[in-house]
N, CA, C and O atoms as a Tripos MOL2 file, in Angstrom:
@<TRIPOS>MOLECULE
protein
  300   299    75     0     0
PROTEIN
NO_CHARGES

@<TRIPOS>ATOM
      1 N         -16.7600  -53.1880    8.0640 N.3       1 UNK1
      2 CA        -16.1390  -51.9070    7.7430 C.3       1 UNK1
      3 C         -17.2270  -50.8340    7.6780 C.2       1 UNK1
      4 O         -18.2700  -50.8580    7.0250 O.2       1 UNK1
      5 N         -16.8440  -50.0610    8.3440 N.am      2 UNK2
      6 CA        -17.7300  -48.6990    8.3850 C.3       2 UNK2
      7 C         -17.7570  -47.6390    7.4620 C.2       2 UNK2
      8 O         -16.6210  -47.1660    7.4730 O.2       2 UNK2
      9 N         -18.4320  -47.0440    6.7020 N.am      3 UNK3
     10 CA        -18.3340  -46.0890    5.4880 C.3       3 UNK3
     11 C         -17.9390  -44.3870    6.3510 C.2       3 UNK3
     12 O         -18.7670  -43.9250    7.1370 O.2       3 UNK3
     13 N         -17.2490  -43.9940    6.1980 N.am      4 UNK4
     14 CA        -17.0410  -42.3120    6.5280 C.3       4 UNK4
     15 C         -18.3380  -41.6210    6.5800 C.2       4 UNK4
     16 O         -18.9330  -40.9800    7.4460 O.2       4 UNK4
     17 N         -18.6060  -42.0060    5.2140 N.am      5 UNK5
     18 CA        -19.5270  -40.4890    4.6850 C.3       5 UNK5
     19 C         -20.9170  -40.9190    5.5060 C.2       5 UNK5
     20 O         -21.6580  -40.0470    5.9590 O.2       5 UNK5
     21 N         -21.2400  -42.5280    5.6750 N.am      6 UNK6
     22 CA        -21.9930  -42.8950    6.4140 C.3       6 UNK6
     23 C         -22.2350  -42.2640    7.9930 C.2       6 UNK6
     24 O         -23.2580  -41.9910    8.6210 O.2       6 UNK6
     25 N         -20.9810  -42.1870    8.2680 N.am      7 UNK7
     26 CA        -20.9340  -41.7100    9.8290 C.3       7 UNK7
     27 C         -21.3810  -40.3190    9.5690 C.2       7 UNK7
     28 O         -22.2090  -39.8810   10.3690 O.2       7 UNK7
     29 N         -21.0210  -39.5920    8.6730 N.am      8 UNK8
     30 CA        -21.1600  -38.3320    8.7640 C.3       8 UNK8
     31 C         -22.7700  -37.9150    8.5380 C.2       8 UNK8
     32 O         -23.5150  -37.4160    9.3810 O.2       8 UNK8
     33 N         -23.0250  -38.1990    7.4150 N.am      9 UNK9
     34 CA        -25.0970  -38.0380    7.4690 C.3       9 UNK9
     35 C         -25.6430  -38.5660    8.6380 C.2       9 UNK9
     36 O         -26.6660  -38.0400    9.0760 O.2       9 UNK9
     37 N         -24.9990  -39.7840    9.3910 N.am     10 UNK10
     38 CA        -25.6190  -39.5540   10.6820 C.3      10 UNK10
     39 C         -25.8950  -39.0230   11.6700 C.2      10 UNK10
     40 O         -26.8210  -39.1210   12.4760 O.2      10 UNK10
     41 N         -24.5260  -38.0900   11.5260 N.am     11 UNK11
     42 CA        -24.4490  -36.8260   12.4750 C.3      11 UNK11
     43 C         -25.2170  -36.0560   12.2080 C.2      11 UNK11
     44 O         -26.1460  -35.5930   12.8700 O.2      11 UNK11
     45 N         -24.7410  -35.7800   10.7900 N.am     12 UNK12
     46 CA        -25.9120  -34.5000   10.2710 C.3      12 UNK12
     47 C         -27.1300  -34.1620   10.6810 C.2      12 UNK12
     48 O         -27.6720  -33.2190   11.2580 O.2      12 UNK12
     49 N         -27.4730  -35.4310   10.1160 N.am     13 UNK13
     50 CA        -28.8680  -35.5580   10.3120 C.3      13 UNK13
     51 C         -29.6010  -35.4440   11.5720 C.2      13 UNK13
     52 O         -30.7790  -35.1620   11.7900 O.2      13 UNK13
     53 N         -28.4480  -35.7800   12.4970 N.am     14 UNK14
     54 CA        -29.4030  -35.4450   14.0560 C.3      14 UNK14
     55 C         -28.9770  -34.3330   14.3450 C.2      14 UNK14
     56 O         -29.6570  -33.7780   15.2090 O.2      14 UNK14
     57 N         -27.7090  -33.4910   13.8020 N.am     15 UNK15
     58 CA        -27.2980  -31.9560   14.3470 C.3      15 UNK15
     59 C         -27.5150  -31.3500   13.1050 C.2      15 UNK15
     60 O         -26.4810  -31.2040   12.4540 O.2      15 UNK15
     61 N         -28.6470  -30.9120   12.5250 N.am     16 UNK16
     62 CA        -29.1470  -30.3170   11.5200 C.3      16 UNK16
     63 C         -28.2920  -28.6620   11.6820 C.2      16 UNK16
     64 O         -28.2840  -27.6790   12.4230 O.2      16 UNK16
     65 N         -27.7710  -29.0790   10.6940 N.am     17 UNK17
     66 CA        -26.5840  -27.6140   10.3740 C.3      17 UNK17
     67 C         -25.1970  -27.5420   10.9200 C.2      17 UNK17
     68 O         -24.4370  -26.5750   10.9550 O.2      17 UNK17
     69 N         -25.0350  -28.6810   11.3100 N.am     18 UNK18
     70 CA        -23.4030  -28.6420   11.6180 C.3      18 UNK18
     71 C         -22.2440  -29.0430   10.3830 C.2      18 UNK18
     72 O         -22.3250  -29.3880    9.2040 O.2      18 UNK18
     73 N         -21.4410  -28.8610   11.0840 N.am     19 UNK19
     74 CA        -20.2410  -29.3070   10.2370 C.3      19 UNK19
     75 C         -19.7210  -30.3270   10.8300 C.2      19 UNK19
     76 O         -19.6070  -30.2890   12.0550 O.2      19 UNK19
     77 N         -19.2860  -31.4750   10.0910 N.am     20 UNK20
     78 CA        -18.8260  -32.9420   10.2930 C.3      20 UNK20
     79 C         -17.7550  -33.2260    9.4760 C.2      20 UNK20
     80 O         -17.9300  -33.1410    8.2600 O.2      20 UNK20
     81 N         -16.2280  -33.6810   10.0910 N.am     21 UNK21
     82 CA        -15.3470  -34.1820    9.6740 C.3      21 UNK21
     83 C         -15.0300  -35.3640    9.9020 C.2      21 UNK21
     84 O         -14.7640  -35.5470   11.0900 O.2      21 UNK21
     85 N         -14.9300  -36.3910    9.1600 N.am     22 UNK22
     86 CA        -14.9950  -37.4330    9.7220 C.3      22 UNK22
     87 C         -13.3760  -38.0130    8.9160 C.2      22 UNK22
     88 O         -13.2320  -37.9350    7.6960 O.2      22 UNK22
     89 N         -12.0940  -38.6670   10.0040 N.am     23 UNK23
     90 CA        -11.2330  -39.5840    9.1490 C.3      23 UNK23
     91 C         -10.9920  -40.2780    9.9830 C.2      23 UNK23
     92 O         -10.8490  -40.0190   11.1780 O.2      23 UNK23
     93 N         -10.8900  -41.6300    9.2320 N.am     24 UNK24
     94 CA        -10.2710  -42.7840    9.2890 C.3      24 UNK24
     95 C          -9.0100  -42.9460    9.9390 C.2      24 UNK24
     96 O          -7.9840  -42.5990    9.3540 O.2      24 UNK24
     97 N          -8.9760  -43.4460   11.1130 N.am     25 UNK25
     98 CA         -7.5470  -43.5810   12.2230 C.3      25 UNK25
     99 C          -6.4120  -44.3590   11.6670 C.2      25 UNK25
    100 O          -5.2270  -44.0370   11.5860 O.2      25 UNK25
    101 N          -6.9340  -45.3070   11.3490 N.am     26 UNK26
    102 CA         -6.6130  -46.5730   10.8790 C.3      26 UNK26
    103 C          -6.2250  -47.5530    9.4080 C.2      26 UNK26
    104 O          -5.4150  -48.3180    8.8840 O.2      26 UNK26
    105 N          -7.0650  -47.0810    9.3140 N.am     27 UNK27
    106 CA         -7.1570  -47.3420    7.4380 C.3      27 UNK27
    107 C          -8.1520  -48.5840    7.1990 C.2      27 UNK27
    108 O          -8.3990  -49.0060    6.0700 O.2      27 UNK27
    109 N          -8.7610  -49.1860    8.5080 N.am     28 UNK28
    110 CA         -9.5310  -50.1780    8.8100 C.3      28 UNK28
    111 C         -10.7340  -49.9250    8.3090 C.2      28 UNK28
    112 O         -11.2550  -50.4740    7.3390 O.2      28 UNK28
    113 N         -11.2080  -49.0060    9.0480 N.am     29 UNK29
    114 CA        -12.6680  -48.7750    8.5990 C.3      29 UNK29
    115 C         -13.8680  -49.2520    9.9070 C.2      29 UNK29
    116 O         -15.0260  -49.6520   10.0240 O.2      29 UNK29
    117 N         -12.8480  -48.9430   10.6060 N.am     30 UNK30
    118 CA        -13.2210  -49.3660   12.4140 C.3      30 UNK30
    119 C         -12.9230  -48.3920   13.4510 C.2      30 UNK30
    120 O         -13.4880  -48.5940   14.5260 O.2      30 UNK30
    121 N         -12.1010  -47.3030   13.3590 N.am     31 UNK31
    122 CA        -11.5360  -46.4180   14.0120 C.3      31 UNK31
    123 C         -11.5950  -44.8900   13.3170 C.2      31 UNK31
    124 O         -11.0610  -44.2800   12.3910 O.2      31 UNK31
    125 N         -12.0420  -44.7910   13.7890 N.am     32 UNK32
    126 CA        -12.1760  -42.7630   12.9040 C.3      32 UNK32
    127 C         -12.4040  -41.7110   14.4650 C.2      32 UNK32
    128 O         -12.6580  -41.9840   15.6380 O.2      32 UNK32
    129 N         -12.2000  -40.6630   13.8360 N.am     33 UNK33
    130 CA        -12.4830  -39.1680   14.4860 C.3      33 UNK33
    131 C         -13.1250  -38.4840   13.6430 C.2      33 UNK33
    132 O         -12.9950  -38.0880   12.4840 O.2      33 UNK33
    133 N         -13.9710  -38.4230   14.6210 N.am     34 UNK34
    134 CA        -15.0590  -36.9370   14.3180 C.3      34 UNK34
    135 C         -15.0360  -35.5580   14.6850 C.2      34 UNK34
    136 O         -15.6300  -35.1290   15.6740 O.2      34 UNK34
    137 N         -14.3820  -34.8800   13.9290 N.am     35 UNK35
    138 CA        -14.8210  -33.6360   14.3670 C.3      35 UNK35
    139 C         -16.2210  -33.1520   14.3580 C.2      35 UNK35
    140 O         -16.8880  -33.7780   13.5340 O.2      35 UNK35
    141 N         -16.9400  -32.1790   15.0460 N.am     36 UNK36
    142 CA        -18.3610  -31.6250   15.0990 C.3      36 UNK36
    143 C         -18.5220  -30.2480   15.3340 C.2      36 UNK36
    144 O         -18.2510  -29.8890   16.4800 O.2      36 UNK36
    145 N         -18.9790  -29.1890   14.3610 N.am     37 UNK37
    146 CA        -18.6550  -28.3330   15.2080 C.3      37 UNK37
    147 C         -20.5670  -28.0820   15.0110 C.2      37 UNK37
    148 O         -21.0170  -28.3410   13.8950 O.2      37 UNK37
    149 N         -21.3110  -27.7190   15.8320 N.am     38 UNK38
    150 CA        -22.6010  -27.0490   15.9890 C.3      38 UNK38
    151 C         -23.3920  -26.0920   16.8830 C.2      38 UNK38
    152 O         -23.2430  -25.9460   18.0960 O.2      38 UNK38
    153 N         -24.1500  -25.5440   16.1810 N.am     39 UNK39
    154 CA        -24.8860  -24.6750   17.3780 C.3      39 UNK39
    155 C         -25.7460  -25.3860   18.4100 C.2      39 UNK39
    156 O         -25.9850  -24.9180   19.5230 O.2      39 UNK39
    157 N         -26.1340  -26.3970   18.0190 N.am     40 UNK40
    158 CA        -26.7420  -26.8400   19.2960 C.3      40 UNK40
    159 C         -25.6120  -27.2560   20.8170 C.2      40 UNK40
    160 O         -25.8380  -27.4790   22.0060 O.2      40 UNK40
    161 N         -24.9000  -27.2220   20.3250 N.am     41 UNK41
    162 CA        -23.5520  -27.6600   21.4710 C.3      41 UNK41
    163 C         -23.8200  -26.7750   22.4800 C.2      41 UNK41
    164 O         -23.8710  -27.0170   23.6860 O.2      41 UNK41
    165 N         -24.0250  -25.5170   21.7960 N.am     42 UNK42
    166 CA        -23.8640  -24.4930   22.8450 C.3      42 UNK42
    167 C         -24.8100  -24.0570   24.1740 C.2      42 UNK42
    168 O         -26.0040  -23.8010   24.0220 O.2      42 UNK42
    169 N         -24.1510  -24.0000   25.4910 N.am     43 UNK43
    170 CA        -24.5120  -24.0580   26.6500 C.3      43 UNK43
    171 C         -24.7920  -25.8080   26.8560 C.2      43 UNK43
    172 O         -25.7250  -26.2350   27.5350 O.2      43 UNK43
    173 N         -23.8550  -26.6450   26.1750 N.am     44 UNK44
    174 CA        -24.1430  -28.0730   26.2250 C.3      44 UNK44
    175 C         -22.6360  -28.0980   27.5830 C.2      44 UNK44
    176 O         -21.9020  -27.1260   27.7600 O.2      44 UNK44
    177 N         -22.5070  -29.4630   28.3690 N.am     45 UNK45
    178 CA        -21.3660  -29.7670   28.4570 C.3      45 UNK45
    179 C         -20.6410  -30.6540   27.6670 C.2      45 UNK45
    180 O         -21.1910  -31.1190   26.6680 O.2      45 UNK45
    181 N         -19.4160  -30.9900   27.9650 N.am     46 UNK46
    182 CA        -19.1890  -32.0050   26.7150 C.3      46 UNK46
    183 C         -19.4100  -33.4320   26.7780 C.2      46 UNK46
    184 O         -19.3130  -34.2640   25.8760 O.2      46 UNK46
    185 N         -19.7690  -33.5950   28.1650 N.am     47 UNK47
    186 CA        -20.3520  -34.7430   27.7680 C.3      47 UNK47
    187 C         -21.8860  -35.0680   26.9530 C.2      47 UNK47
    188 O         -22.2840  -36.0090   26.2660 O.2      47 UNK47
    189 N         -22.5240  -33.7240   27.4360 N.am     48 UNK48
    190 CA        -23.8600  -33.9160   26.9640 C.3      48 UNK48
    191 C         -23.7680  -33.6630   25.3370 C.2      48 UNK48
    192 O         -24.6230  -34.1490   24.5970 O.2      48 UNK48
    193 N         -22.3600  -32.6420   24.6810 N.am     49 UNK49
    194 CA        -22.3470  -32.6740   23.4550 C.3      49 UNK49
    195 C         -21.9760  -34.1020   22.5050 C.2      49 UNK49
    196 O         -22.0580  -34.4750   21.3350 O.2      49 UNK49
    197 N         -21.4640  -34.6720   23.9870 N.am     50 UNK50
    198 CA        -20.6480  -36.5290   22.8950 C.3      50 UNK50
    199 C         -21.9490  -37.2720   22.7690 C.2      50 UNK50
    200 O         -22.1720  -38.0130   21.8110 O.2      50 UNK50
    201 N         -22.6810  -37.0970   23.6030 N.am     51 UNK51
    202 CA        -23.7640  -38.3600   23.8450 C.3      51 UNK51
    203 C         -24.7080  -37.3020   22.6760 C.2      51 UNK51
    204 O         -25.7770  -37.8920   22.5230 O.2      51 UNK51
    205 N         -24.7120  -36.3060   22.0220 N.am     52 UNK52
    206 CA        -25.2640  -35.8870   20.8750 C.3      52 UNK52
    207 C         -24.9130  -36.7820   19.4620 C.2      52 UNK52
    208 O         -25.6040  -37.1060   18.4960 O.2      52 UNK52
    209 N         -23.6800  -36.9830   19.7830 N.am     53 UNK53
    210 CA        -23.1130  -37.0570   18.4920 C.3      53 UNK53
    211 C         -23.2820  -38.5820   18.1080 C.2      53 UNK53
    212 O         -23.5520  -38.9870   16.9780 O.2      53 UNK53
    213 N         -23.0360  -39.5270   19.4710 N.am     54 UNK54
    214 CA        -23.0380  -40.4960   19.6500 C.3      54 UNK54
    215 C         -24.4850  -41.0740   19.2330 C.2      54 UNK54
    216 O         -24.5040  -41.9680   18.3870 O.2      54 UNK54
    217 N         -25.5340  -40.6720   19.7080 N.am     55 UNK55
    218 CA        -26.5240  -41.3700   19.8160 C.3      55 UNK55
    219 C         -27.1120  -41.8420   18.6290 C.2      55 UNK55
    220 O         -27.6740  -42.9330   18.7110 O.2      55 UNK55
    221 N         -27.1070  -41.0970   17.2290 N.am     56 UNK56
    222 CA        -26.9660  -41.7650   15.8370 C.3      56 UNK56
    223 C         -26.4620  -42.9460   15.4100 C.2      56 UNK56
    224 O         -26.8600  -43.7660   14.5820 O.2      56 UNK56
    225 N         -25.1370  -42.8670   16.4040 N.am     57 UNK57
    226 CA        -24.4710  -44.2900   15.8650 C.3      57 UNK57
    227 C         -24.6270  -45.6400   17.0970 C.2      57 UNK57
    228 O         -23.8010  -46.5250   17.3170 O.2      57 UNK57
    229 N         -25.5360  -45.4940   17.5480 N.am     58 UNK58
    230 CA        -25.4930  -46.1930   18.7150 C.3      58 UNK58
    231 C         -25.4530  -47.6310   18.2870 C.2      58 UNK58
    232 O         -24.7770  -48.5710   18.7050 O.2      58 UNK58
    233 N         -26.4920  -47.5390   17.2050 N.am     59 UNK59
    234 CA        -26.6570  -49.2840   16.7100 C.3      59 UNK59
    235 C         -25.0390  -50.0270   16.3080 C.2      59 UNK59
    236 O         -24.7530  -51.2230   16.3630 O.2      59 UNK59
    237 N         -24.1110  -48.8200   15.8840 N.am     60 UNK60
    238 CA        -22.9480  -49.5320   15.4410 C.3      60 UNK60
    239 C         -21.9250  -49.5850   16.2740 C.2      60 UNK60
    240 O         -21.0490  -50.4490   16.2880 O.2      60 UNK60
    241 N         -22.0370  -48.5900   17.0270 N.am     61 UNK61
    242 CA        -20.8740  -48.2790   18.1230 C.3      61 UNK61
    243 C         -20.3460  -50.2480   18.7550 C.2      61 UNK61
    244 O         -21.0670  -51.2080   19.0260 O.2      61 UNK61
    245 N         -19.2060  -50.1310   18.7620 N.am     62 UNK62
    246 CA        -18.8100  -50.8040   19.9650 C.3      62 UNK62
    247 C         -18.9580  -52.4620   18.7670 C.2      62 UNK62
    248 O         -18.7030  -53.5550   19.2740 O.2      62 UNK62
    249 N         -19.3640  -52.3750   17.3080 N.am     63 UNK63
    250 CA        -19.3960  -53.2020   16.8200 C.3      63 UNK63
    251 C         -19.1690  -52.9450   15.5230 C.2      63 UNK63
    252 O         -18.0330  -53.4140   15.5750 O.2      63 UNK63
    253 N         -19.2640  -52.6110   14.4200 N.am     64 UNK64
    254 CA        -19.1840  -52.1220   12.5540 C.3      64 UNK64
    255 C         -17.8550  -50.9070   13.1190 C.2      64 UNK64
    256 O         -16.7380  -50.8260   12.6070 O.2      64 UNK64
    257 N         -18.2290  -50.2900   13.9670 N.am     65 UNK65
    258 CA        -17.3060  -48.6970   14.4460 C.3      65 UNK65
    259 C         -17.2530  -49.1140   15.7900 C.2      65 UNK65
    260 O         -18.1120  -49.1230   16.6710 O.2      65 UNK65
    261 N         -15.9820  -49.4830   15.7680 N.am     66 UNK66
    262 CA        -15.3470  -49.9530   17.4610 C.3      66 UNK66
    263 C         -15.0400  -48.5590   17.8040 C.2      66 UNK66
    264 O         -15.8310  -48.1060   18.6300 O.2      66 UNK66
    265 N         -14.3080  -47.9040   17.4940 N.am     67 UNK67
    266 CA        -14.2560  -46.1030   18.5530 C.3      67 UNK67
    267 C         -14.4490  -45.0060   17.7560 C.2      67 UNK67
    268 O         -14.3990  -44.6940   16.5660 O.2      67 UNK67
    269 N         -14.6160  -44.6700   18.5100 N.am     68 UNK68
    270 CA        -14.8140  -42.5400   17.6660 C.3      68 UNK68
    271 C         -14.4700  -42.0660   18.6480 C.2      68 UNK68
    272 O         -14.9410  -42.2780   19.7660 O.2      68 UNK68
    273 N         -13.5090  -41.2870   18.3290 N.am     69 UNK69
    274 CA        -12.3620  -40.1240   19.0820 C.3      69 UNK69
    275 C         -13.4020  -38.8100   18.5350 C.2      69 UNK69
    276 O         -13.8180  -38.6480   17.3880 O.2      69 UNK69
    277 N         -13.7010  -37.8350   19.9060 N.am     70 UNK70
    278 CA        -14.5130  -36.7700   19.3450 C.3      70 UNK70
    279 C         -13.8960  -35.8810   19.3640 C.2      70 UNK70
    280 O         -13.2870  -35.7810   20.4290 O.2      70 UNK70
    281 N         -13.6280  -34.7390   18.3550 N.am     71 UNK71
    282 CA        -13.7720  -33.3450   19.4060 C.3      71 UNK71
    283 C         -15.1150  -32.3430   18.5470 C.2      71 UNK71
    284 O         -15.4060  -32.2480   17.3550 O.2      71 UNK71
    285 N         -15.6390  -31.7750   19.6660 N.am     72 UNK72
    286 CA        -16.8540  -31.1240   19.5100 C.3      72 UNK72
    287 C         -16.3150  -29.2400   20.1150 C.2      72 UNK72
    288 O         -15.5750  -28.6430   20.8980 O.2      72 UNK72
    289 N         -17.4470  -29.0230   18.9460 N.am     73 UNK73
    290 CA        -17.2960  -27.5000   19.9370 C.3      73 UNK73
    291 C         -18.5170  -26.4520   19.3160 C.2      73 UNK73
    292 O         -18.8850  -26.9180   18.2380 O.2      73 UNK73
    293 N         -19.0690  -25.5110   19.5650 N.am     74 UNK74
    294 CA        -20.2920  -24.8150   19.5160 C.3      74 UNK74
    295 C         -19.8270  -23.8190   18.3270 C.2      74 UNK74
    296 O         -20.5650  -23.6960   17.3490 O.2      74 UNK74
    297 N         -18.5940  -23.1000   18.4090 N.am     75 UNK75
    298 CA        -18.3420  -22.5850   17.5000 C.3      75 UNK75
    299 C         -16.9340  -22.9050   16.1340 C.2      75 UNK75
    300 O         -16.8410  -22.1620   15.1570 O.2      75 UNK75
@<TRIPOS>BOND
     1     1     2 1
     2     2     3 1
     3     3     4 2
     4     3     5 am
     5     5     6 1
     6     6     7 1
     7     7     8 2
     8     7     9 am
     9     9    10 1
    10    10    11 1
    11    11    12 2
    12    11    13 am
    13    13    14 1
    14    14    15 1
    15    15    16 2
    16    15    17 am
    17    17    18 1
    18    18    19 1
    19    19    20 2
    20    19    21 am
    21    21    22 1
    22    22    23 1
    23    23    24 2
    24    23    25 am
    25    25    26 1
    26    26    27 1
    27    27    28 2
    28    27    29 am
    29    29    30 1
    30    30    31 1
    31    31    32 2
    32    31    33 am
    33    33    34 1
    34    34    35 1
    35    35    36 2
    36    35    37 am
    37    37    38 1
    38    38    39 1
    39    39    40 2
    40    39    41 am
    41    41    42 1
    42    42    43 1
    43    43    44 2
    44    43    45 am
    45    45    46 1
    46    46    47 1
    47    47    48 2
    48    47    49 am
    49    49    50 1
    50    50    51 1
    51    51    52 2
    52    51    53 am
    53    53    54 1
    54    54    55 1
    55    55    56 2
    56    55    57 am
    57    57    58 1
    58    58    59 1
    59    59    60 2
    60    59    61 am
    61    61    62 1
    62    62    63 1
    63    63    64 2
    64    63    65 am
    65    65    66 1
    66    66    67 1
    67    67    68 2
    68    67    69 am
    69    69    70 1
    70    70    71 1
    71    71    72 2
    72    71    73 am
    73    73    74 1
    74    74    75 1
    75    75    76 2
    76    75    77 am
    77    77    78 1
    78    78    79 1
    79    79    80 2
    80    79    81 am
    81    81    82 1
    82    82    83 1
    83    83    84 2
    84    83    85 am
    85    85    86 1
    86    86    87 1
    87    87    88 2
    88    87    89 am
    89    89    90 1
    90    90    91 1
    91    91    92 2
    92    91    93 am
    93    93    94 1
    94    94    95 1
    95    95    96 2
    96    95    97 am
    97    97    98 1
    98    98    99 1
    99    99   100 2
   100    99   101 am
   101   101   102 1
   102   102   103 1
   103   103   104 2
   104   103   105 am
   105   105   106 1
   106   106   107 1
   107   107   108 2
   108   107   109 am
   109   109   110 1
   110   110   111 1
   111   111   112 2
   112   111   113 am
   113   113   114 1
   114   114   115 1
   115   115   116 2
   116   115   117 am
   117   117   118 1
   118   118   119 1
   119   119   120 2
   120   119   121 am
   121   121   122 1
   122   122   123 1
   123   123   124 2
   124   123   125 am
   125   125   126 1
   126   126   127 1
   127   127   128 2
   128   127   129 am
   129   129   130 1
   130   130   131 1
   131   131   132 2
   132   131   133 am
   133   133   134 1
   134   134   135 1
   135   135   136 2
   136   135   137 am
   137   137   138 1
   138   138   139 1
   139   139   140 2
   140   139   141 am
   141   141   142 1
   142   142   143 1
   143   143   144 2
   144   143   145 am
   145   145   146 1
   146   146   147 1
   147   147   148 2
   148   147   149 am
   149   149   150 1
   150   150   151 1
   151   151   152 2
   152   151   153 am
   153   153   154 1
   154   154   155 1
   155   155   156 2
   156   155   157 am
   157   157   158 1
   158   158   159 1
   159   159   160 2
   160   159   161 am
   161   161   162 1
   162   162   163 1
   163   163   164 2
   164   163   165 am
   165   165   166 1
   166   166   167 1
   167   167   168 2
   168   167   169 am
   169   169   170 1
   170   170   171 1
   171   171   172 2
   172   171   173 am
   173   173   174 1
   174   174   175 1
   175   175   176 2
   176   175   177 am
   177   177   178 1
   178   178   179 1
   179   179   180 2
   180   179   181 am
   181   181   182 1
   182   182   183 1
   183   183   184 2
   184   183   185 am
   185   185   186 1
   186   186   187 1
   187   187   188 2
   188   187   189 am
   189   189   190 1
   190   190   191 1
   191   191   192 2
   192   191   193 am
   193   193   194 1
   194   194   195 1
   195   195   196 2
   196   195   197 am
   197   197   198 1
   198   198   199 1
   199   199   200 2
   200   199   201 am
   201   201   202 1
   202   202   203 1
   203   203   204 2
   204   203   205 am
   205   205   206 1
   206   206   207 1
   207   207   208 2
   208   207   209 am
   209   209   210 1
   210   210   211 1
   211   211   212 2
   212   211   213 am
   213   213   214 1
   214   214   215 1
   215   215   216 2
   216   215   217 am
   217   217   218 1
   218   218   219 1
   219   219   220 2
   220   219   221 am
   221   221   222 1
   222   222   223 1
   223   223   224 2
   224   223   225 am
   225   225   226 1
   226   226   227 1
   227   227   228 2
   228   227   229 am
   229   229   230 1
   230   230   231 1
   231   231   232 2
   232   231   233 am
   233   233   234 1
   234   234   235 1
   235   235   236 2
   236   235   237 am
   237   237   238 1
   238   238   239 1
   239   239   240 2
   240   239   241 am
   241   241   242 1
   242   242   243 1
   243   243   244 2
   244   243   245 am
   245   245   246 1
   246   246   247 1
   247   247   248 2
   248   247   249 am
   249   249   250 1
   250   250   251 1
   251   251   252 2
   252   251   253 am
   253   253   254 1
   254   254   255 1
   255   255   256 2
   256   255   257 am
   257   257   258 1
   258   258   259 1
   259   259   260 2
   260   259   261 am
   261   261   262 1
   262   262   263 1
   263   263   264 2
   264   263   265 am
   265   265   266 1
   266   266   267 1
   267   267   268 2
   268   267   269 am
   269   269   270 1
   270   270   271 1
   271   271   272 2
   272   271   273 am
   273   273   274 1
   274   274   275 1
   275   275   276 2
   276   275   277 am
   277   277   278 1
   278   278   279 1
   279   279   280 2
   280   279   281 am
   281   281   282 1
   282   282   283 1
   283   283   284 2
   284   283   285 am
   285   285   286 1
   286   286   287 1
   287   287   288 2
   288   287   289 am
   289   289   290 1
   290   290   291 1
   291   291   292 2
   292   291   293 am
   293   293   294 1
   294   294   295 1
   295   295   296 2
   296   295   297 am
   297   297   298 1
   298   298   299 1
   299   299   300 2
@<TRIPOS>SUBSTRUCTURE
     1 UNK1         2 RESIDUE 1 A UNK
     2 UNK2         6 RESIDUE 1 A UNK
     3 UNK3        10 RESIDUE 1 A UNK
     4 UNK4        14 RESIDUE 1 A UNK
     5 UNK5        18 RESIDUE 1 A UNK
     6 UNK6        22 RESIDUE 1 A UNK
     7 UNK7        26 RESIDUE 1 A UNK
     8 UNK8        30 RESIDUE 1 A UNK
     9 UNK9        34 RESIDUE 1 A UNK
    10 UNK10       38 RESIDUE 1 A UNK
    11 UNK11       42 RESIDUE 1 A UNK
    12 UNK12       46 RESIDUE 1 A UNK
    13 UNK13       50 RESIDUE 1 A UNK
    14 UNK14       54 RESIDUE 1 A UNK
    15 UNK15       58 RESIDUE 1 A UNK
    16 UNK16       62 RESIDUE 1 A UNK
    17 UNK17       66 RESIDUE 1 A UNK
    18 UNK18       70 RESIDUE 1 A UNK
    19 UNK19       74 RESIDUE 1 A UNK
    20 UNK20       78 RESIDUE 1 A UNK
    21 UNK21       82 RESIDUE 1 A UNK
    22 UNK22       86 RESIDUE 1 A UNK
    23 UNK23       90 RESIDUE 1 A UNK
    24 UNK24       94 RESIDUE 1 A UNK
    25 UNK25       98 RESIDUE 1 A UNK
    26 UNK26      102 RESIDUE 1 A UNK
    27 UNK27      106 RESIDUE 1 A UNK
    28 UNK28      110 RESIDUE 1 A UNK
    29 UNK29      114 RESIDUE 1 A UNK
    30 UNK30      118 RESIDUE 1 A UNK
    31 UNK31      122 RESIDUE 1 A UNK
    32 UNK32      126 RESIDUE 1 A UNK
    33 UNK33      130 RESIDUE 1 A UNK
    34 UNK34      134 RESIDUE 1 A UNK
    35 UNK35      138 RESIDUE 1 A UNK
    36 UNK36      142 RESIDUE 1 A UNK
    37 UNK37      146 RESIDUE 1 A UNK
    38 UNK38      150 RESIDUE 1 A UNK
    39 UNK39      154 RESIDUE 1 A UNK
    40 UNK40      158 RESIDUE 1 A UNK
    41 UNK41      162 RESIDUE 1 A UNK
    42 UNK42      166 RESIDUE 1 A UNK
    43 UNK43      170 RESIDUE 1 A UNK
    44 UNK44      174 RESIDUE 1 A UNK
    45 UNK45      178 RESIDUE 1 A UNK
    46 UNK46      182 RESIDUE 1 A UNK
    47 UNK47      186 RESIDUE 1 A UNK
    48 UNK48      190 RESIDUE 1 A UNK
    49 UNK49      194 RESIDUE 1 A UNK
    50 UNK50      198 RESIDUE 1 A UNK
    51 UNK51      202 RESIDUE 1 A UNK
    52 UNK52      206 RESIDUE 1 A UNK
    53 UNK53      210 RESIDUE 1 A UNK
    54 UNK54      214 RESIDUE 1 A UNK
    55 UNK55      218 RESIDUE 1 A UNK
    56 UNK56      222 RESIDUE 1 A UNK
    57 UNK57      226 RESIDUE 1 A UNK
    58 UNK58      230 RESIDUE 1 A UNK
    59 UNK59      234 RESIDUE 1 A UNK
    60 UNK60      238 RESIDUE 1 A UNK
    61 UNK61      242 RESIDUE 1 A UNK
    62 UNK62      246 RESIDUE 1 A UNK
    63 UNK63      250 RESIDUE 1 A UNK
    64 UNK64      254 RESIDUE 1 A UNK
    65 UNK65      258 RESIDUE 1 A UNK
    66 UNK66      262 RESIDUE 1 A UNK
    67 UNK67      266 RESIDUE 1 A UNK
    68 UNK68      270 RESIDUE 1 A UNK
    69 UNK69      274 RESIDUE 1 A UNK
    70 UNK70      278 RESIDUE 1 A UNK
    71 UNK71      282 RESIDUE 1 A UNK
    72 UNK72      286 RESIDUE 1 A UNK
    73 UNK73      290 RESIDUE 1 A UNK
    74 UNK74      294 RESIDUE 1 A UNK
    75 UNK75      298 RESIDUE 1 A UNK
């Protein structure tokens, strides 16, 4: 089971000054959405903004956190 608030300082921490919403799809603790909103996004595409968000959680992805539904945006 994956902690929320966990996912979220991970974001943070690599998008220093964003805002991070993170809930639970499921009630599992395996499935969540992230919202992101940051300035670094901007002039990003979105893929290059997912593989931002993503790359924090890489060690868990796909195993502790089977998916993350994103949506990202600059402002």
């Amino acid at each position: 089971m994956m902690d929320p608030v966990d996912i979220r300082r991970r974001i943070e921490a690599a998008l220093p000054g964003s805002r991070v919403t993170i809930r639970d799809l499921t009630g599992g603790g395996d499935h969540f959405e992230a919202v992101v909103v940051s300035e670094l996004f901007s002039g990003k595409s979105l893929i290059e903004q997912h593989r931002m968000v993503y790359a924090p959680l890489r060690d868990v992805l796909g195993g502790v956190l089977h998916a993350l539904a994103l949506r990202t945006s600059a402002s």
